[in-house]
N, CA, C and O atoms as a Tinker XYZ file with bonds, in Angstrom:
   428  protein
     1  N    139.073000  139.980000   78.367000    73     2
     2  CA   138.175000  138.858000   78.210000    64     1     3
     3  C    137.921000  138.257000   79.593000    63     2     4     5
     4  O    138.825000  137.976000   80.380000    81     3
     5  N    136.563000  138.076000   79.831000    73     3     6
     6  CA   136.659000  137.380000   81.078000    64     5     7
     7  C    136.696000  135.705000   81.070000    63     6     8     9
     8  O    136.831000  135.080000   80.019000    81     7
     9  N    136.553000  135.030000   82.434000    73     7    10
    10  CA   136.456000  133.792000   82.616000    64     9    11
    11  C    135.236000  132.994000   81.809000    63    10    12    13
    12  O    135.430000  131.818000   81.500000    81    11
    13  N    134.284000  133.484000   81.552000    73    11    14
    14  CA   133.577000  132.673000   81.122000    64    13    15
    15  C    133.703000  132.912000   79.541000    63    14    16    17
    16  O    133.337000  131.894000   78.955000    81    15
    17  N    134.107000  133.937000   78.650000    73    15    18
    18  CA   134.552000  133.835000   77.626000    64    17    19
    19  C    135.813000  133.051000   77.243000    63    18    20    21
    20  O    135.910000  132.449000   76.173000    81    19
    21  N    136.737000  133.091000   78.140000    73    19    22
    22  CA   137.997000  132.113000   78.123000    64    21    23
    23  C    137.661000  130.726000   78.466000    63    22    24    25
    24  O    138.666000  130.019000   78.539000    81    23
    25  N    136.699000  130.202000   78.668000    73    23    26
    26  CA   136.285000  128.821000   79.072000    64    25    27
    27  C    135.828000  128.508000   77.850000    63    26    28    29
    28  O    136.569000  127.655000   77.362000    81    27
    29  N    134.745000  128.870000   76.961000    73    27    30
    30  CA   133.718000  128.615000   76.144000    64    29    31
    31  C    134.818000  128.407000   74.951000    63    30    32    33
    32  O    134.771000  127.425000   74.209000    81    31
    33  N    135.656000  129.266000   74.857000    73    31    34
    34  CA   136.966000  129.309000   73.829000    64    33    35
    35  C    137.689000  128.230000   73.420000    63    34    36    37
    36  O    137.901000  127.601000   72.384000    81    35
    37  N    138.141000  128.216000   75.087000    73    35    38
    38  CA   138.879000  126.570000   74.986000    64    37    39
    39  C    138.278000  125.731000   75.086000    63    38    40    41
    40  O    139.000000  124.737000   75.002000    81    39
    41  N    136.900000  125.376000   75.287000    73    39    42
    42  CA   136.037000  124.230000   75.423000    64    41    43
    43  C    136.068000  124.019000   73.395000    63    42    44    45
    44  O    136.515000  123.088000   72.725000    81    43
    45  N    135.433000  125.243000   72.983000    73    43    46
    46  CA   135.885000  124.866000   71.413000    64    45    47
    47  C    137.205000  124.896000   71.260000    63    46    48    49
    48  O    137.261000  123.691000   71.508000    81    47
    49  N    138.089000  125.116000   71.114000    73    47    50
    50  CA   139.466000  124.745000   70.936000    64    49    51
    51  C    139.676000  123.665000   70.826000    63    50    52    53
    52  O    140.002000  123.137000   69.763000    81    51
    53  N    139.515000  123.001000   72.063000    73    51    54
    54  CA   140.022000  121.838000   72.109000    64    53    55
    55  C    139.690000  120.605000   71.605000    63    54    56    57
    56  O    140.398000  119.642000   71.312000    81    55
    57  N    137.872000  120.875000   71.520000    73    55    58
    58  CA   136.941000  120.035000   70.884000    64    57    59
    59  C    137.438000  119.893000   69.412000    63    58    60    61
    60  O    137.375000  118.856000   68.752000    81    59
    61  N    137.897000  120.981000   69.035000    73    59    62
    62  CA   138.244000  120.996000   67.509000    64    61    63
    63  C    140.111000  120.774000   67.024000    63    62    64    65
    64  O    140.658000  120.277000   66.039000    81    63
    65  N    140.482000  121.247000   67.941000    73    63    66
    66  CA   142.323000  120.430000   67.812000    64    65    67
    67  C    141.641000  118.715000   67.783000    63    66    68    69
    68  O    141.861000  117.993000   66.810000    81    67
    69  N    141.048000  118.368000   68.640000    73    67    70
    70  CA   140.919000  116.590000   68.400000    64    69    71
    71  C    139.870000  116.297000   67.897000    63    70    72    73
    72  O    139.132000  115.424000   68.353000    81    71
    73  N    139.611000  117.035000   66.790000    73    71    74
    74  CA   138.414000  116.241000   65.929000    64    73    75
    75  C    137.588000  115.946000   66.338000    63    74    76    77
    76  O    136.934000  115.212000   65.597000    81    75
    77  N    136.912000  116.247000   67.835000    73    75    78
    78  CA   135.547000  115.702000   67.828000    64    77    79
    79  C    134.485000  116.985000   67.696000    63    78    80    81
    80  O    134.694000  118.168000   67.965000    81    79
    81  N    132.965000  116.186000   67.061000    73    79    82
    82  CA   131.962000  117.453000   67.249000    64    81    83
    83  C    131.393000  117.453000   67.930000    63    82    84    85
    84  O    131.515000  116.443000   68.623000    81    83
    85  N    130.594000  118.181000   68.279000    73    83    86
    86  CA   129.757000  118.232000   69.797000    64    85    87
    87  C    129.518000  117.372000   70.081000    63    86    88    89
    88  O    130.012000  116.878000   71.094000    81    87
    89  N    128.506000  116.659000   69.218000    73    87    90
    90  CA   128.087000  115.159000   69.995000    64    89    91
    91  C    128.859000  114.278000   69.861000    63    90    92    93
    92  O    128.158000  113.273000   69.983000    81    91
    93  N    130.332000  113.818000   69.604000    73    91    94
    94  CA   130.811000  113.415000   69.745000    64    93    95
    95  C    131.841000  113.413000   71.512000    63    94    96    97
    96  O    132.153000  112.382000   72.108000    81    95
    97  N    132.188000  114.952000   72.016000    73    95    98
    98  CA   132.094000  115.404000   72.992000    64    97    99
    99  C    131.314000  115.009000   74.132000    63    98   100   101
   100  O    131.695000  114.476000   75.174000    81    99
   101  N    130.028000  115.395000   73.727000    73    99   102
   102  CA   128.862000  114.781000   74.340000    64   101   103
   103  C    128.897000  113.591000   75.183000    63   102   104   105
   104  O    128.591000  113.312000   76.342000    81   103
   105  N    129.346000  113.041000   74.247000    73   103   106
   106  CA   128.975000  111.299000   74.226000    64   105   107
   107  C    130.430000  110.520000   74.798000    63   106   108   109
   108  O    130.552000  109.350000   75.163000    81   107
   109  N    131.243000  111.369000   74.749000    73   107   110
   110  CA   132.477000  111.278000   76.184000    64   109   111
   111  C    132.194000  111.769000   77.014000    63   110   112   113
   112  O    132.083000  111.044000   78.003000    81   111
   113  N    131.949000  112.975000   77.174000    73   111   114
   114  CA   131.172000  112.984000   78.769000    64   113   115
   115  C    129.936000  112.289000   79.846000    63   114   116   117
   116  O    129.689000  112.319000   81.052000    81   115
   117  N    129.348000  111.655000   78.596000    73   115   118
   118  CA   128.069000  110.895000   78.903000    64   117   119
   119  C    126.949000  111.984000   79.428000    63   118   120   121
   120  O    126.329000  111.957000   80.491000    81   119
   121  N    126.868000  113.083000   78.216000    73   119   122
   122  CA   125.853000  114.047000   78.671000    64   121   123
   123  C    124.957000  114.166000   77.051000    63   122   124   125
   124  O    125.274000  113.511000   76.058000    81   123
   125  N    123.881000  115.095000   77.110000    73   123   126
   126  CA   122.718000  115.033000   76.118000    64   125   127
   127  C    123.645000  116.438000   75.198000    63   126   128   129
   128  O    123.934000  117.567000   75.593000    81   127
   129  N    123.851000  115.898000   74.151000    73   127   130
   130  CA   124.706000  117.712000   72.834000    64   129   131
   131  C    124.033000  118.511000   73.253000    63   130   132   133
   132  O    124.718000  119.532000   73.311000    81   131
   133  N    122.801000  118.754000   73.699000    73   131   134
   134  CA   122.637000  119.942000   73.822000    64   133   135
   135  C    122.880000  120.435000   74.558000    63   134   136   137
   136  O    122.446000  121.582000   74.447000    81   135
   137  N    123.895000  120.142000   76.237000    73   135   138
   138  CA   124.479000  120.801000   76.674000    64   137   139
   139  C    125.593000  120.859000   76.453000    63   138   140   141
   140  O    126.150000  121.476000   77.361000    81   139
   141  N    126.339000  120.505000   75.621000    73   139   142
   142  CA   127.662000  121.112000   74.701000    64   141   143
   143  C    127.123000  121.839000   74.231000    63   142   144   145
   144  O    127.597000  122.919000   74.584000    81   143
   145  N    126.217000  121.997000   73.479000    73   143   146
   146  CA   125.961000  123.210000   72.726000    64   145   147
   147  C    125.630000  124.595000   73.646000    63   146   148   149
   148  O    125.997000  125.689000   73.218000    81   147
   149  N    125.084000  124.505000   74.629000    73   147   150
   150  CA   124.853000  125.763000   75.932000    64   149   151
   151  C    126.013000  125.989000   76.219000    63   150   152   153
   152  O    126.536000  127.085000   76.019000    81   151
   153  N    126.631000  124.958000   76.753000    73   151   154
   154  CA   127.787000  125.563000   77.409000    64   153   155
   155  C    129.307000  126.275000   76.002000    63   154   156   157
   156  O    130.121000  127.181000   76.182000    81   155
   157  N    129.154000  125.591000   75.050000    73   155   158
   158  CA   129.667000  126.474000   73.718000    64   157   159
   159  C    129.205000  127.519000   73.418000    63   158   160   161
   160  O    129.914000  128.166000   72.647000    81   159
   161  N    128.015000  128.104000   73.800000    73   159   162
   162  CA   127.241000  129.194000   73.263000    64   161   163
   163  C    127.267000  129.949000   74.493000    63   162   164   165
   164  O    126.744000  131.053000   74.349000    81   163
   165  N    127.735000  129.703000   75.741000    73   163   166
   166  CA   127.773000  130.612000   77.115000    64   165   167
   167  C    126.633000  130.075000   77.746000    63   166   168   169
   168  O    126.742000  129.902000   78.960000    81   167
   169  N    125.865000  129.856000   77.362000    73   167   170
   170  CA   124.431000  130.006000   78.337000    64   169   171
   171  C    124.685000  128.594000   79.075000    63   170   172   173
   172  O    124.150000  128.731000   80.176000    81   171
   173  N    125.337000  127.094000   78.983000    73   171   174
   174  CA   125.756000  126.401000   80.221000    64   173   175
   175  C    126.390000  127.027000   81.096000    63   174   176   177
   176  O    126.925000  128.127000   80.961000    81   175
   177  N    126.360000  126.297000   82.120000    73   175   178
   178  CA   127.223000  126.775000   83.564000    64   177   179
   179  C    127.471000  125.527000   83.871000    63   178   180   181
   180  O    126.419000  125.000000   84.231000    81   179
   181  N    128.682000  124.529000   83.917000    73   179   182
   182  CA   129.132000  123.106000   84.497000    64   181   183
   183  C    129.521000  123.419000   85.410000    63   182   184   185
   184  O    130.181000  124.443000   85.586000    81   183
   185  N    129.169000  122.504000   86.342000    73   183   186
   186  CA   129.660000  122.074000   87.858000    64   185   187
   187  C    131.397000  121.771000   87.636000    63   186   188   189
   188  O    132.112000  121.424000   86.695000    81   187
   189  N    131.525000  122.006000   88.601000    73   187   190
   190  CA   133.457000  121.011000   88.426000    64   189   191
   191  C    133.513000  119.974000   88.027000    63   190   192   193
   192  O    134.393000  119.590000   87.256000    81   191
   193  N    132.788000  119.434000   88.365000    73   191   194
   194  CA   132.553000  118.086000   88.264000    64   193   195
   195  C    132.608000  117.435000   86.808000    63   194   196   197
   196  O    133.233000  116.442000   86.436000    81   195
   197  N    131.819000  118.235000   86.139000    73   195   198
   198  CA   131.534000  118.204000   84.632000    64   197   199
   199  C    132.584000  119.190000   83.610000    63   198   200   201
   200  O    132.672000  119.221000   82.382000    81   199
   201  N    133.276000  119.915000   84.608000    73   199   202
   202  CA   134.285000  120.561000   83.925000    64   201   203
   203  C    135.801000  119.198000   83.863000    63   202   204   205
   204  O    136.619000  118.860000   83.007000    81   203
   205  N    135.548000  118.864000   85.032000    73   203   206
   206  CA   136.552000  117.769000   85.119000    64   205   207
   207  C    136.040000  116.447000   83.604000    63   206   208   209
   208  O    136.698000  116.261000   82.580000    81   207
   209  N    135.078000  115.948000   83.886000    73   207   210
   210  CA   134.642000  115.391000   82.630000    64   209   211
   211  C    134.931000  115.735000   81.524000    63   210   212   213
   212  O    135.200000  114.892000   80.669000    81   211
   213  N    134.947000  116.964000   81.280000    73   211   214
   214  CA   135.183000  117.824000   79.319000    64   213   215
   215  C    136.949000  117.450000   79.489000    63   214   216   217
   216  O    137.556000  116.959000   78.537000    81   215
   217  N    137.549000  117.715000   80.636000    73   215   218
   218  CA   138.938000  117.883000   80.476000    64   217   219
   219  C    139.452000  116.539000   80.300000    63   218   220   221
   220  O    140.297000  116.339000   79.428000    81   219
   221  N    138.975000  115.472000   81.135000    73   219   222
   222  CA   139.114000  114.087000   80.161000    64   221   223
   223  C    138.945000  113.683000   79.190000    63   222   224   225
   224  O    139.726000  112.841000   78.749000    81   223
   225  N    138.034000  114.044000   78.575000    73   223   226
   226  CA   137.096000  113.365000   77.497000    64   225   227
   227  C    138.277000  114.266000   76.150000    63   226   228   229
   228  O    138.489000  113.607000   75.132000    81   227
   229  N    139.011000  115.826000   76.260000    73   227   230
   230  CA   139.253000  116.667000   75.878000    64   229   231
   231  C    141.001000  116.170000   76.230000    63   230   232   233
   232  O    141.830000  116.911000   75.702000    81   231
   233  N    141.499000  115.132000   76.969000    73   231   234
   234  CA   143.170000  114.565000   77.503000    64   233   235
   235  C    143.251000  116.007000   77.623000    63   234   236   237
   236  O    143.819000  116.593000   76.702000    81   235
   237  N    142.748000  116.751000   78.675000    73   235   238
   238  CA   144.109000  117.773000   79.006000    64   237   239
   239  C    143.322000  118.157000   80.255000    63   238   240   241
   240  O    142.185000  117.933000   80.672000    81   239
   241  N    144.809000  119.087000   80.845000    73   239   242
   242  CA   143.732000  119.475000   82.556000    64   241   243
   243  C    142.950000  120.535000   82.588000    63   242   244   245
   244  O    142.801000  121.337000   81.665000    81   243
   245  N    142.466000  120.562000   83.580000    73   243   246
   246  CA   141.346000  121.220000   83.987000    64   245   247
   247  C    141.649000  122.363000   83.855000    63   246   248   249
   248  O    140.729000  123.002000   83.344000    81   247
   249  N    142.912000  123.206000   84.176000    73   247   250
   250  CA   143.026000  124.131000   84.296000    64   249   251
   251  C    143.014000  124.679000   82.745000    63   250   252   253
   252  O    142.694000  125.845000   82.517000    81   251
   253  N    143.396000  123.734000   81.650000    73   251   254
   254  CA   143.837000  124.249000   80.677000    64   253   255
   255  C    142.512000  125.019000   80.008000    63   254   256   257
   256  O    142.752000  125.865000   79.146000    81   255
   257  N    141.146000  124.760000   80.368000    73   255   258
   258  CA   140.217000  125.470000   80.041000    64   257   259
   259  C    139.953000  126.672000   80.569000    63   258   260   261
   260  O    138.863000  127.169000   80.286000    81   259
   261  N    140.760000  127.321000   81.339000    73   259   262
   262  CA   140.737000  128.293000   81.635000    64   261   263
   263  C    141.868000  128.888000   81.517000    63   262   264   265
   264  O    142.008000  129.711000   82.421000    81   263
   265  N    142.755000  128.843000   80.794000    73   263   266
   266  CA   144.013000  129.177000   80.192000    64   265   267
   267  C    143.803000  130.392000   79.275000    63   266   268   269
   268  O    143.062000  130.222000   78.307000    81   267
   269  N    144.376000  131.622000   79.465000    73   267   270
   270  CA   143.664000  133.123000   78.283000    64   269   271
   271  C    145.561000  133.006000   77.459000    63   270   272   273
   272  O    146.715000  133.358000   77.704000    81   271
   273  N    145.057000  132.541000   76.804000    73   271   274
   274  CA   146.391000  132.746000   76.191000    64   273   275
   275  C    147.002000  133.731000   74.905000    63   274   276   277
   276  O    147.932000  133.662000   74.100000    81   275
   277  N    145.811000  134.752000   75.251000    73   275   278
   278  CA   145.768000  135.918000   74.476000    64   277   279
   279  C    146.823000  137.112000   75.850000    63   278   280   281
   280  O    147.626000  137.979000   75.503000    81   279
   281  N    146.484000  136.786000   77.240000    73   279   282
   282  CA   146.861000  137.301000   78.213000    64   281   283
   283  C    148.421000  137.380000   78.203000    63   282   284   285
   284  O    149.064000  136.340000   78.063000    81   283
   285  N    148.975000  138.445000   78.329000    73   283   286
   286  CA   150.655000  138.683000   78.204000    64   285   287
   287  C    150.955000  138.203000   80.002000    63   286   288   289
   288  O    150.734000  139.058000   80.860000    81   287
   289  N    151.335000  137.140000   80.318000    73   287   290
   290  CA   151.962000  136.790000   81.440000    64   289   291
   291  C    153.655000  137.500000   81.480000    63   290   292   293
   292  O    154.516000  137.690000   80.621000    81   291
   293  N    153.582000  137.683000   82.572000    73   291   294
   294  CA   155.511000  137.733000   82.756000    64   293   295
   295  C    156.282000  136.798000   83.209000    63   294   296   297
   296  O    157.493000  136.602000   83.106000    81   295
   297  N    155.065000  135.998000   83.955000    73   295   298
   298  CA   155.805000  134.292000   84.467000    64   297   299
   299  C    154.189000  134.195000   83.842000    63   298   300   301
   300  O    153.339000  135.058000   83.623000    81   299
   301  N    154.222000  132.117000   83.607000    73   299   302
   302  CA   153.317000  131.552000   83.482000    64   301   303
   303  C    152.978000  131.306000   84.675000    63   302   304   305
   304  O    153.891000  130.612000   85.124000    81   303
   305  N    151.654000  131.570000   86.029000    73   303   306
   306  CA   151.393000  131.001000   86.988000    64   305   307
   307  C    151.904000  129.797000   87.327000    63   306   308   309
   308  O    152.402000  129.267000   86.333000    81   307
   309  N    152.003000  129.085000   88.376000    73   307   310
   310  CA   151.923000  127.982000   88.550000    64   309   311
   311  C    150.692000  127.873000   88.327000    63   310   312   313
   312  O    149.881000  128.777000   88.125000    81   311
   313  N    150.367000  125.675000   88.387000    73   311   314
   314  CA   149.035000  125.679000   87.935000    64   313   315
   315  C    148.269000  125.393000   89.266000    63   314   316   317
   316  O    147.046000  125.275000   89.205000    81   315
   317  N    148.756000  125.303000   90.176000    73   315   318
   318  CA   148.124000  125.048000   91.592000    64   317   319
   319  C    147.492000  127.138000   92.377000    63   318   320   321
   320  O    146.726000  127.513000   93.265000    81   319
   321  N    148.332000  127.789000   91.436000    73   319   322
   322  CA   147.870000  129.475000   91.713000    64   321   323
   323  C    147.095000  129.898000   90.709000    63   322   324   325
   324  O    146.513000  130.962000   90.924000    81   323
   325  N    146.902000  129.348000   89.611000    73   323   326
   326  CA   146.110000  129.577000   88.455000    64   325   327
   327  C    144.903000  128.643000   88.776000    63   326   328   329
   328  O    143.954000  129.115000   88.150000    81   327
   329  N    144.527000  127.612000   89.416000    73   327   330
   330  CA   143.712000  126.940000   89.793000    64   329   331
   331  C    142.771000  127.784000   90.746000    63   330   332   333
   332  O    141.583000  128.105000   90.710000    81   331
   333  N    143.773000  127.992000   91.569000    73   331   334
   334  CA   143.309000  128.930000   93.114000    64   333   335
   335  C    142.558000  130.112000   92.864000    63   334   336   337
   336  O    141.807000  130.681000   93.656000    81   335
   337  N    142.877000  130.487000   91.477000    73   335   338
   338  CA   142.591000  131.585000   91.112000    64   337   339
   339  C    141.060000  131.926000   90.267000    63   338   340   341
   340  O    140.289000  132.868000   90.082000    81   339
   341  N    141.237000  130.306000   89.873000    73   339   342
   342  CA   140.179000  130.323000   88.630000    64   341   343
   343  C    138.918000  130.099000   89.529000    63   342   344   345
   344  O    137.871000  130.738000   89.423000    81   343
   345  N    139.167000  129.105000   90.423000    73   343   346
   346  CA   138.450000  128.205000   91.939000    64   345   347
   347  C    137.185000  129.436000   92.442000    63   346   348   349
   348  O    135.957000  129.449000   92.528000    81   347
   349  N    138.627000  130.665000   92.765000    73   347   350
   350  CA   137.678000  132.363000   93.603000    64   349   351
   351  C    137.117000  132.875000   92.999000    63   350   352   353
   352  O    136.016000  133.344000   93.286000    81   351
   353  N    137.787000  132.979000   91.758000    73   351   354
   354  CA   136.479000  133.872000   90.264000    64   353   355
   355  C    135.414000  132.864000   90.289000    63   354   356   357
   356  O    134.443000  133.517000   90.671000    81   355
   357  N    135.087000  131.844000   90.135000    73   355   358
   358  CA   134.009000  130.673000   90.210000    64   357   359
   359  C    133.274000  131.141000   90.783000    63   358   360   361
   360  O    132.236000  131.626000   90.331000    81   359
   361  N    133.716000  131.117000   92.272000    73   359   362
   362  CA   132.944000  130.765000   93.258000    64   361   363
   363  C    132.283000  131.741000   93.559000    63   362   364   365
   364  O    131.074000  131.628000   93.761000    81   363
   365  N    133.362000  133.730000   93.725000    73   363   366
   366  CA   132.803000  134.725000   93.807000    64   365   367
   367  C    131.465000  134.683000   92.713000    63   366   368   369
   368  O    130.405000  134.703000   93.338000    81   367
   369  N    131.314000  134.638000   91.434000    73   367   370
   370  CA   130.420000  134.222000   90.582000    64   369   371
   371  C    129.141000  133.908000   91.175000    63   370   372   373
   372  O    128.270000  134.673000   91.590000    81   371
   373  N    129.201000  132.193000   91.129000    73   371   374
   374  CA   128.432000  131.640000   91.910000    64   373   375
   375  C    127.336000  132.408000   93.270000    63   374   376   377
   376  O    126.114000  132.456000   93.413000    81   375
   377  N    128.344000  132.855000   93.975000    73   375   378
   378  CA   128.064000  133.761000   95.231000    64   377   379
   379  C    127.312000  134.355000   94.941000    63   378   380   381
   380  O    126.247000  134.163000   95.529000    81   379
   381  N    127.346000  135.403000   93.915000    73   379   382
   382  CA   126.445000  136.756000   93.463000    64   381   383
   383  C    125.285000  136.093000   92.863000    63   382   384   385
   384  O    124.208000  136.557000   93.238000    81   383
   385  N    125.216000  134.911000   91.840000    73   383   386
   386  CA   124.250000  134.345000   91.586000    64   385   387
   387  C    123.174000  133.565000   92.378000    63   386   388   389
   388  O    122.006000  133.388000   92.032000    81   387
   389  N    123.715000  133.179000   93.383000    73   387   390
   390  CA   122.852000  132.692000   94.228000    64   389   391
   391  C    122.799000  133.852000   95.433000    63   390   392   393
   392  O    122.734000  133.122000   96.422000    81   391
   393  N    122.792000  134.662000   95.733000    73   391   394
   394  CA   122.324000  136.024000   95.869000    64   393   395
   395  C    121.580000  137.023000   95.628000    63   394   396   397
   396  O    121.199000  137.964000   96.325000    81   395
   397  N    121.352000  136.623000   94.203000    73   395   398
   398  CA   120.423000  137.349000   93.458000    64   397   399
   399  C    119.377000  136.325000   93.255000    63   398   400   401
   400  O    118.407000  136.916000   92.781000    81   399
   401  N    119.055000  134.752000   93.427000    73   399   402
   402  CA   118.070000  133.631000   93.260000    64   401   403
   403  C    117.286000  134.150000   94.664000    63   402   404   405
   404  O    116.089000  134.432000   94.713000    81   403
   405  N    118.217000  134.208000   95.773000    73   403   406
   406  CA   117.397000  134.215000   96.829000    64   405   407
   407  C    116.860000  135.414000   96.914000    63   406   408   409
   408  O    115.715000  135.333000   97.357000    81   407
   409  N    117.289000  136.816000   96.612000    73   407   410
   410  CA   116.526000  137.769000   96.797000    64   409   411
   411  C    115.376000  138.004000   95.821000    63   410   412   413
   412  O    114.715000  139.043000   95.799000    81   411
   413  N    115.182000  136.913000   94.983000    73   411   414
   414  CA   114.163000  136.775000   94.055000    64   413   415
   415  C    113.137000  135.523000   94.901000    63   414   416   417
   416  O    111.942000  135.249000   94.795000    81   415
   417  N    114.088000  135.037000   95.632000    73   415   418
   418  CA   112.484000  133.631000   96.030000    64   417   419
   419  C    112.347000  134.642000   97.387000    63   418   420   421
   420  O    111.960000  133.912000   98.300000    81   419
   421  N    112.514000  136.053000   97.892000    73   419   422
   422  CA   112.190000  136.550000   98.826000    64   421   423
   423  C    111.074000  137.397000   98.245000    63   422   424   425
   424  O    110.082000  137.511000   98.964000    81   423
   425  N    111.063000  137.914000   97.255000    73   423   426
   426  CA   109.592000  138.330000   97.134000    64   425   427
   427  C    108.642000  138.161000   96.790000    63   426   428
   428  O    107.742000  138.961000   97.046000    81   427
């Protein structure tokens, strides 16, 4: 499973361990349901920023949305190397995507 399937997972997970529904979610983050609903369905992409927001609104950390807990660990990471980790998959991401924007506003 990758990162962005393990995000979308626990974004519902967690929404649903504490009883709230999307727009209820929503409306702790101070954003419009229908981007709970994108980003539940894959097609959002949140900034940190707004990932940090879900993880408040959601009492748990940041990292925990990216937690695969289908994944057989032999140690549990630390969460400062599981961070680091989640941070480079992001960003490598990111990278390729805006890589592929610009070689599209080049032709």
């Amino acid at each position: 499973m990758d990162l962005d399937q393990i995000f979308v997972l626990n974004v519902k997970k967690w929404r649903k361990k504490r009883g709230f529904s999307q727009k209820l979610l929503a409306e702790r983050c101070n954003a419009a349901h229908s981007y709970i609903r994108q980003i539940e369905s894959g097609s959002g992409h949140p900034s940190f920023t707004f990932i940090g927001k879900l993880a408040k609104a959601l009492d748990i950390e940041a990292y925990q949305l990216f937690y695969d807990e289908t994944a057989a660990y032999d140690e549990k990471p630390s969460q400062t190397e599981y961070i680091r980790s989640i941070k480079t998959d992001f960003l490598e991401k990111m990278a390729c995507e805006l890589d592929s924007v610009i070689d599209k506003l080049k032709r």
